[in-house]
C-alpha positions in Angstrom: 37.4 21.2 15.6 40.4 21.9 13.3 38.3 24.5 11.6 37.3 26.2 14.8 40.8 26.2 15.9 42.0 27.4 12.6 40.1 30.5 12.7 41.4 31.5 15.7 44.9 30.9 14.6 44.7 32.0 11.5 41.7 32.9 9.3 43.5 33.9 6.2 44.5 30.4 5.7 41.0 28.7 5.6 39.7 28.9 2.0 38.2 26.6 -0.9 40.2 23.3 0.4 38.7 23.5 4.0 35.1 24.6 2.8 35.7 21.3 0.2 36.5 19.1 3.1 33.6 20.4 5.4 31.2 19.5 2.6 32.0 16.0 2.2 30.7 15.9 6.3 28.2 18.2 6.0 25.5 20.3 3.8 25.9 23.2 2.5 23.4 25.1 5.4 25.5 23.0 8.2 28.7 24.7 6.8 27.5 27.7 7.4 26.0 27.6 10.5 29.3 26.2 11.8 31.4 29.2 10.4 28.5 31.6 11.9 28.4 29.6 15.6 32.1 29.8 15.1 32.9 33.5 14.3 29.7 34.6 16.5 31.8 33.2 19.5 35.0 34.0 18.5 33.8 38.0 18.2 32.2 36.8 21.8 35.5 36.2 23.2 37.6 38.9 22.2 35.2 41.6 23.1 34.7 40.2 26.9 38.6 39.8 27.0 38.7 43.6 26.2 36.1 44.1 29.2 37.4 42.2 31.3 35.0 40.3 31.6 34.5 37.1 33.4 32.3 34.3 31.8 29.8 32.5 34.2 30.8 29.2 32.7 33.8 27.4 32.8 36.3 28.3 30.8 39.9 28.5 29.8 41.3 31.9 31.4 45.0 33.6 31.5 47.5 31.2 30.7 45.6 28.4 29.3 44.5 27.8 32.4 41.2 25.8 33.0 38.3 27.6 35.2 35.8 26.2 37.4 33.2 28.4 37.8 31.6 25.6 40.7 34.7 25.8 42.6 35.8 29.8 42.2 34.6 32.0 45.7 32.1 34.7 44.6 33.6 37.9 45.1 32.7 40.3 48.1 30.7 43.1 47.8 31.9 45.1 51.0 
């Protein structure tokens, strides 16, 4: 999760150290699918906040805010 979070944050500060820590829990292939699943979702993110877009899962919305899809009213089409 720190790693996740980090690159959100700030990318530029993630380098040999973290990738040396990740190893020590993980192979070499599971690395790198994390910092692909990670980035993948991150690029996700931004480009649906730029839409406008609303995801059709819960999520965290304006303000750190938690969202329940289940319990958010569809909206009307009329």
């Amino acid at each position: 999760m720190r790693y996740a979070d980090q690159m959100q944050l700030d990318p530029r500060v993630i380098g040999e150290s973290w990738y040396k820590e990740l190893s020590c829990h993980y192979t070499e292939a599971q690395v790198m699918e994390l910092a692909v699943f990670v980035a993948l979702n991150l690029g996700f993110h931004a480009v649906f906040s730029t839409l406008e877009f609303t995801p059709a899962w819960n999520h965290i919305g304006p303000g750190g805010r938690w969202v329940d899809r289940a319990a958010t009213p569809a909206p009307s089409s009329g």
